[in-house]
ZATORPA-328862 format. One record per residue (C-alpha): residue in three letters; x, y, z. Coordinates in steps of 0.1 Angstrom, whole numbers, padded with zeros to 4 digits, always signed. Layout:
ALAXYZ
...
# end
This chain:
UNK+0000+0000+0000
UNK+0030+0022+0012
UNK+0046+0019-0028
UNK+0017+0034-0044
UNK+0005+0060-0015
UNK+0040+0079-0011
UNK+0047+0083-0047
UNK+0004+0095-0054
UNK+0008+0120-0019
UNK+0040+0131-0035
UNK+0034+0134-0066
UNK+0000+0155-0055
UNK+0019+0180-0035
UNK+0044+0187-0069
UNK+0012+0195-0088
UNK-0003+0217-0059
UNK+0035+0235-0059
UNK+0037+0241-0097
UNK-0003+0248-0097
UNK+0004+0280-0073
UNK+0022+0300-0103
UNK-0014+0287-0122
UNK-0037+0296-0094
UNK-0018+0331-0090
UNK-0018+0337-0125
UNK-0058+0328-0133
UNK-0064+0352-0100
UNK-0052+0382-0117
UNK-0069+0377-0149
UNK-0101+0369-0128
UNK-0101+0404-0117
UNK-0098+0421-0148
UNK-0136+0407-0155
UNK-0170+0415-0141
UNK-0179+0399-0108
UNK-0205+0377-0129
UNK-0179+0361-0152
UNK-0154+0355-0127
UNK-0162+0319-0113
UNK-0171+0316-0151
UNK-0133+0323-0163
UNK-0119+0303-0134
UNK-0137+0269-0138
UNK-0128+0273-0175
UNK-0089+0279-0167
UNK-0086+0248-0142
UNK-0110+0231-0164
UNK-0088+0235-0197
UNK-0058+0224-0173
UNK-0065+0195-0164
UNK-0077+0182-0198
UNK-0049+0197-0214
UNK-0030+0174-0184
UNK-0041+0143-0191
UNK-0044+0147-0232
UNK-0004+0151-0227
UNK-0003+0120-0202
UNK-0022+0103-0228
UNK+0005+0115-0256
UNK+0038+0110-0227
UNK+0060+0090-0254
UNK+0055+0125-0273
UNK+0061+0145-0245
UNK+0092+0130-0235
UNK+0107+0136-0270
UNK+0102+0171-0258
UNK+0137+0168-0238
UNK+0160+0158-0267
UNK+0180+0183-0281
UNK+0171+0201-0314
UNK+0200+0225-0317
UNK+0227+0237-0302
UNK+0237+0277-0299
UNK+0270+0289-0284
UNK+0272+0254-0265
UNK+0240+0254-0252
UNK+0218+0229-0261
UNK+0181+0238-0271
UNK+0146+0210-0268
UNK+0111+0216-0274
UNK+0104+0215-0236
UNK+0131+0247-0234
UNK+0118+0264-0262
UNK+0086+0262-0244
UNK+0095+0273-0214
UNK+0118+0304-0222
UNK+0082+0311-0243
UNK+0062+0310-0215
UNK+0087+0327-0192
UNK+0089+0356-0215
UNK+0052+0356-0222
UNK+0046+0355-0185
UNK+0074+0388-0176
UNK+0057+0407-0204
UNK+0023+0403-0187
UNK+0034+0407-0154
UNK+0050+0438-0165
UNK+0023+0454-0186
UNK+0001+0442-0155
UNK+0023+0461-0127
UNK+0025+0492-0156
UNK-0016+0494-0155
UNK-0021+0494-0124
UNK+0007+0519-0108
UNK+0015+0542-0134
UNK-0020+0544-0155
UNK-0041+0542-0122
UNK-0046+0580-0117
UNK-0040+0581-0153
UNK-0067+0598-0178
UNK-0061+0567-0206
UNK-0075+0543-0178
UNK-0112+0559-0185
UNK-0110+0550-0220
UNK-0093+0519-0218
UNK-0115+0488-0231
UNK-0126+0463-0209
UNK-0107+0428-0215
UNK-0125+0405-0231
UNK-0131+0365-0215
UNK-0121+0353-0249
UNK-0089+0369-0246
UNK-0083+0365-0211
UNK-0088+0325-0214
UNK-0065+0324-0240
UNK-0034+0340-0226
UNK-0045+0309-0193
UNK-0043+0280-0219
UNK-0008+0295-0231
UNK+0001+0291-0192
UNK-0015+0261-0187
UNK+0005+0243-0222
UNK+0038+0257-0202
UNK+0026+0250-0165
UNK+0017+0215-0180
UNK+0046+0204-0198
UNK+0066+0214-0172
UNK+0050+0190-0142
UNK+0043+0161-0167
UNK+0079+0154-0174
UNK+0086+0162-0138
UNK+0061+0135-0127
UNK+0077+0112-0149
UNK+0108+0109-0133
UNK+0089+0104-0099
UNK+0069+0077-0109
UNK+0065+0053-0134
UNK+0027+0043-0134
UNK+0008+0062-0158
UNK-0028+0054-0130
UNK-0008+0075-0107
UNK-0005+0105-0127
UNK-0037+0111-0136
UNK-0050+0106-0104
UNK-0026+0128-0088
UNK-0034+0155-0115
UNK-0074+0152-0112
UNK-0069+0158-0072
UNK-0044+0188-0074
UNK-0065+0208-0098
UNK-0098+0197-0078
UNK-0080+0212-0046
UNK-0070+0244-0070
UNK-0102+0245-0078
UNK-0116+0247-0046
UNK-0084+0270-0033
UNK-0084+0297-0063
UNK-0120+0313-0051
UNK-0112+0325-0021
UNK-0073+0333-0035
UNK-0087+0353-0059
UNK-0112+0371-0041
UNK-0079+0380-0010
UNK-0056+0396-0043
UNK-0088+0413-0053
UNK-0093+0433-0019
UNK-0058+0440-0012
UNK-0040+0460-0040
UNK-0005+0453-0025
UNK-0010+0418-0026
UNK-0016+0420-0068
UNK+0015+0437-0067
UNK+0031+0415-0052
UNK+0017+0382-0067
UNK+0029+0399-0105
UNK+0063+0400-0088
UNK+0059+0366-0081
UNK+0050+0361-0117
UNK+0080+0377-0130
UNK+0105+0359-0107
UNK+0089+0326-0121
UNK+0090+0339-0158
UNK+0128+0343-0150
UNK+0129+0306-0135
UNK+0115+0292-0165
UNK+0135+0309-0188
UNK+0168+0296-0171
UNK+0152+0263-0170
UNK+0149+0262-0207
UNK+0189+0274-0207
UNK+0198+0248-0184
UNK+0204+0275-0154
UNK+0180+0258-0126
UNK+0172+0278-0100
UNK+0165+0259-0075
UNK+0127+0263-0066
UNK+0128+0257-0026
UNK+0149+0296-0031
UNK+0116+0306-0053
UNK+0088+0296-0032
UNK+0104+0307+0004
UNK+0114+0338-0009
UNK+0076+0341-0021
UNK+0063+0329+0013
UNK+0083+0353+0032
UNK+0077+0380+0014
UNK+0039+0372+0015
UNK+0039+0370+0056
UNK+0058+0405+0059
UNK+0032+0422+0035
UNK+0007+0400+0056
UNK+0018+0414+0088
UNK+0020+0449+0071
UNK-0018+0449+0059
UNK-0026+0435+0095
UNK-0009+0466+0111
UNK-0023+0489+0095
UNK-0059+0480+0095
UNK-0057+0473+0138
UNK-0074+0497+0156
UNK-0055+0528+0167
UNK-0054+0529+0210
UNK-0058+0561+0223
# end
């Protein structure tokens, strides 16, 4: 019992790791939409993720070709999986950027009142190019954990069923504290970085990227708290 529970309870706790860039990610879009599309854009986003999951479990021998090398530039070797990734990391600093951009400099600004609202369509596309990365990235992770195919999907179907459940209220705590947005694009833009020297073969070691995130999330915690505690006389 003990072979198959340790590798499924660890191989769920990967997922839920890598799934906090996704979660973080779909939580900033979310808010860019009316309240009544929100839920709406978020079950879609999850949704599309896991589907898009197991369709590349189902295609793994295709998946795995993704780590050979295509070509090699100034000694360093390129593969699908890195093109992919230094894709999505780019695509994922540009959005953090222009994000951060809207919402500091253009917040007082007189373009914000005639700025169009973002459309669902568009908004759910720019998830799936997240997800395709976010995706790629865990499969062939998961694969060199464990070698039944049974334990990948069921580890995938439970981590984005506890997203699911987790990315409602996430969303809803970035939404009501505007130095928390800041600070989740931040977040955004550190992992765009990661993924980029991932597909250069620079690994930064993600225990660094997830403390730093979690310490930096309790300080601006502790922050928020402070200030809204009632004033003694």
């Amino acid at each position: 019992m003990s072979e198959v529970l340790i590798p499924l309870l660890t191989l769920i706790a990967l997922e839920l790791i890598l799934g906090i860039d996704n979660i973080i990610f779909i939580s900033i879009l979310t808010d860019k939409l009316p309240q009544n599309q929100r839920n709406k854009l978020r079950y879609w986003g999850l949704g599309l993720a896991v589907i898009m999951r197991l369709g590349l479990l189902a295609a793994i021998s295709w998946i795995l070709k993704l780590d050979k090398t295509l070509f090699t530039i100034f000694n360093t070797e390129f593969s699908g999986k890195g093109i992919i990734l230094i894709t999505g990391g780019l695509f994922l600093i540009w959005k953090s950027t222009k994000e951060i951009y809207q919402k500091t400099e253009l917040a007082n600004s007189t373009k914000k009142a005639n700025k169009v609202a973002a459309s669902f369509r568009t908004l759910l596309i720019e998830i799936i190019i997240l997800d395709l990365v976010f995706s790629i990235d865990s499969i062939i992770t998961a694969v060199g954990m464990v070698k039944e195919l049974w334990i990948m999907y069921v580890a995938v179907i439970v981590s984005v069923g506890i997203m699911l459940i987790a990315s409602k209220p996430i969303s809803e705590f970035i939404s009501r504290h505007p130095s928390f947005k800041i600070l989740a694009l931040s977040f955004l833009i550190m992992i765009g970085i990661a993924l980029i020297g991932e597909g250069l073969h620079f690994e930064i070691p993600k225990g660094y990227i997830y403390f730093s995130m979690a310490f930096s999330f309790i300080v601006n915690f502790i922050q928020v708290k402070t200030h809204t505690m009632p004033k003694s006389n």
